[in-house]
VMD Tcl script that draws the C-alpha trace (Angstrom):
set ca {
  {-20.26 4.83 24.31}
  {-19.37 2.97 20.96}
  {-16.14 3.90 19.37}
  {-15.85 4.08 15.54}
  {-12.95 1.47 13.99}
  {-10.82 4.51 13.61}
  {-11.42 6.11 17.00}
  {-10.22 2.44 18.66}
  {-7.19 2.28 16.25}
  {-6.11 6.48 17.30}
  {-6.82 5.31 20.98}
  {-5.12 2.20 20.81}
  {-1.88 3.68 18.95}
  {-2.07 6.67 21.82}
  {-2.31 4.03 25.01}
  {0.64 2.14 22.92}
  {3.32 5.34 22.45}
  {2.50 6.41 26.24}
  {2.98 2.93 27.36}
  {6.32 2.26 25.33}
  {8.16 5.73 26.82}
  {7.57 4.65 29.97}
  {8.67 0.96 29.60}
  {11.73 1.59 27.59}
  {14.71 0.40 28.93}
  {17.59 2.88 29.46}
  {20.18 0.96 27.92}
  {20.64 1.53 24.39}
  {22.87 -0.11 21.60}
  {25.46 1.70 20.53}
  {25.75 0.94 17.30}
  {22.39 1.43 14.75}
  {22.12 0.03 11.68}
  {22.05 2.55 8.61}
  {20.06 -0.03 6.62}
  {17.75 -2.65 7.92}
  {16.24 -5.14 4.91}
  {13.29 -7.44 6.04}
  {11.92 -10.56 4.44}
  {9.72 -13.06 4.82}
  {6.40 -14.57 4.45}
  {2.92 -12.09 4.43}
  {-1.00 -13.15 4.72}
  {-3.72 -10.54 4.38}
  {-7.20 -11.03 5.84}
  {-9.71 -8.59 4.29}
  {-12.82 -7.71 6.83}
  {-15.79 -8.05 4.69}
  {-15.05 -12.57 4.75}
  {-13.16 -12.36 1.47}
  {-10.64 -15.04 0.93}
  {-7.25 -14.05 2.81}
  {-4.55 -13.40 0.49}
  {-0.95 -14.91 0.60}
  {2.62 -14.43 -0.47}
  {5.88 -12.58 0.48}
  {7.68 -9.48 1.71}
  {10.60 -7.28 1.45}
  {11.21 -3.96 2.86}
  {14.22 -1.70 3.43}
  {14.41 1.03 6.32}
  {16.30 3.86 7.00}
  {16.63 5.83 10.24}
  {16.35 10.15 9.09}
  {15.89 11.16 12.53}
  {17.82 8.92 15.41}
  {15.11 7.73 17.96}
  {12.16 9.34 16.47}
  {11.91 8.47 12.88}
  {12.18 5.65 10.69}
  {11.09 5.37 7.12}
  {10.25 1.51 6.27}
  {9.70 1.35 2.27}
  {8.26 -2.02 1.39}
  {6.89 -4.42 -1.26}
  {4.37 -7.24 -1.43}
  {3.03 -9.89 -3.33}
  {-0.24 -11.39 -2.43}
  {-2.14 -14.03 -4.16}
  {-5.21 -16.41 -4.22}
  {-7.78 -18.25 -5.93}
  {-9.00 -15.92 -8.85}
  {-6.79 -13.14 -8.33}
  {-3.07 -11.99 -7.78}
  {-2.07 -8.48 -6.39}
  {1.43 -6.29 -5.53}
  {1.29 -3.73 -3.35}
  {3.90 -0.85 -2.03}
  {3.90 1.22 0.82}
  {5.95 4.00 2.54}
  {5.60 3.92 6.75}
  {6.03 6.68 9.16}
  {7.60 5.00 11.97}
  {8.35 6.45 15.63}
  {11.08 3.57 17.17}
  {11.27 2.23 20.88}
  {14.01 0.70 22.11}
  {12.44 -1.90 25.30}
  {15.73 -4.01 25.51}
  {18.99 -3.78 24.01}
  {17.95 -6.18 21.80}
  {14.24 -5.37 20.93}
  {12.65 -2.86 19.58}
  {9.01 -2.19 18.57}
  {7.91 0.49 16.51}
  {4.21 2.19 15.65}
  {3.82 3.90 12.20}
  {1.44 5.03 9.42}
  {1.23 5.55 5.90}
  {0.14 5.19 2.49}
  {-0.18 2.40 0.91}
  {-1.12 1.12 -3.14}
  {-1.95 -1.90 -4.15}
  {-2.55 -3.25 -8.06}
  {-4.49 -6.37 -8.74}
  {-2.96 -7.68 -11.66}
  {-5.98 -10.24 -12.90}
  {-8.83 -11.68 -12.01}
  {-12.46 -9.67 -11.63}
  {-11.20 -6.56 -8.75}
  {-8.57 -5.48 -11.72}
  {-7.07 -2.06 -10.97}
  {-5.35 0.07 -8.37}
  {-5.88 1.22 -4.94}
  {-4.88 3.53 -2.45}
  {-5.52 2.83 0.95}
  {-4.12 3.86 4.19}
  {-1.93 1.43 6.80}
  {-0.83 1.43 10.50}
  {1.56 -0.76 11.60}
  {2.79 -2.39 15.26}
  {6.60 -3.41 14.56}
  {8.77 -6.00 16.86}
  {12.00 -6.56 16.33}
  {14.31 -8.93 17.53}
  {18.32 -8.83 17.71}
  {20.12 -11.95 18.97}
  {22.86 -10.87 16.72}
  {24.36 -7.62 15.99}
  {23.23 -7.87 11.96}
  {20.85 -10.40 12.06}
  {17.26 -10.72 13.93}
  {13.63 -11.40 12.92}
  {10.33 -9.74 13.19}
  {6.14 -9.68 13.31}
  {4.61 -6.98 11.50}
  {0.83 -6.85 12.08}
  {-0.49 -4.24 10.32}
  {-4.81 -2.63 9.28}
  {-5.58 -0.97 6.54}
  {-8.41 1.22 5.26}
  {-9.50 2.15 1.72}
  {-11.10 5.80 2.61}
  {-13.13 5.44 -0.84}
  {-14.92 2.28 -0.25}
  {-14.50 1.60 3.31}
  {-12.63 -1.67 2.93}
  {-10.31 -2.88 5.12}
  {-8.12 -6.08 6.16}
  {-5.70 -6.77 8.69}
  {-2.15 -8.46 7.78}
  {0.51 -10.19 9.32}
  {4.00 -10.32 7.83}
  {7.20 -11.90 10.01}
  {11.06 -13.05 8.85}
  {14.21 -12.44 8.50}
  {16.11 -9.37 9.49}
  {19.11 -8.14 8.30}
  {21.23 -4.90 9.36}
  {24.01 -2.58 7.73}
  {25.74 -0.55 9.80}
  {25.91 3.08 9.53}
  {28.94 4.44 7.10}
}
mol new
graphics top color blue
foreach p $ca { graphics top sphere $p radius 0.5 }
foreach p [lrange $ca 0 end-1] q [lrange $ca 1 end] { graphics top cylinder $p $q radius 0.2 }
display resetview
C-alpha cells in the first residue's frame, strides 16, 4: 500500500502526539513564559530541485490555552540567486513538556509568502506543519530547531525548511 505525501505527514504527526503523551515527563516548570521571541537563521529546500532559499527568522508566541495551545506568529526572509521572498505565518501548536527543560511541540497553519523580484513575482498561500524543540538551560533563555513542510494546495508545490536560534522568554504578568 503506497501512502500519498499527505497521508505520511497525518500519520506521522498522529504516531508523534501519541508518542509524546506517553513520554512526557511528569515534572513540569512552574513558571511559563507569557511571551517567547525566537530568532535565528532559516534555509528552505523546495521539492521540485529548485535552488534552496536562505535568510533569517523571528517569531513571537503566546500560550491561549496552558498545555494545549500555543499560537507561534512568525516572519521570514528568504533569498537567492534571481529572486528574494518574505513570508508570514500563523501556527497552531499543541505543546509537550518531555523534561523540565525541553519541550517539543507539533502544529499547523497557514502560511503567505511574497516574492518581491525576480521571474516567480507575486504572492502565495500555502499550508505548513511544523515539529518544534525547545531547549531551556536557563529560565529566559534557550534555543531551538524548527523543521517545518509546506504545501501550495493550488500548484502542488512544496519544500521542506529548517530554522534554529536563539530563544528568549517573558514571564507571565
Amino acid at each position: 500500500m503506497r501512502l500519498s505525501g499527505t497521508s505520511l505527514a497525518i500519520a506521522v504527526l498522529g504516531a508523534t502526539l501519541l508518542f509524546c503523551d506517553v513520554a512526557r515527563a511528569g515534572d513540569e516548570r512552574s513558571a511559563e513564559h507569557g511571551l517567547v521571541l525566537e530568532i535565528g537563521p532559516a534555509g528552505e529546500w523546495p521539492l521540485n530541485g529548485e535552488r534552496p532559499n536562505f535568510g533569517g527568522t523571528i517569531a513571537a508566541e503566546i500560550t491561549p490555552i496552558e498545555n494545549w495551545l500555543e499560537l507561534e506568529f512568525g516572519l521570514t526572509t528568504l533569498s537567492t540567486t534571481g529572486h528574494t521572498e518574505t513570508s508570514a505565518d500563523l501556527l497552531f501548536k499543541k505543546p509537550f513538556r518531555l523534561l523540565p527543560t525541553m519541550e517539543f511541540m507539533i502544529g499547523a497553519g497557514p502560511s503567505f509568502s511574497r516574492t518581491l523580484n525576480g521571474p516567480d513575482r507575486g504572492n502565495t498561500v500555502s499550508a505548513e506543519f511544523a515539529l518544534d524543540f525547545m531547549f531551556w538551560p536557563t529560565k529566559d533563555l534557550g534555543w531551538f530547531v524548527e523543521p517545518t513542510w509546506s504545501i501550495n494546495p493550488k500548484n502542488g508545490q512544496q519544500s521542506v525548511a529548517l530554522s534554529a536560534g536563539l530563544l528568549i522568554g517573558f514571564a507571565e504578568p
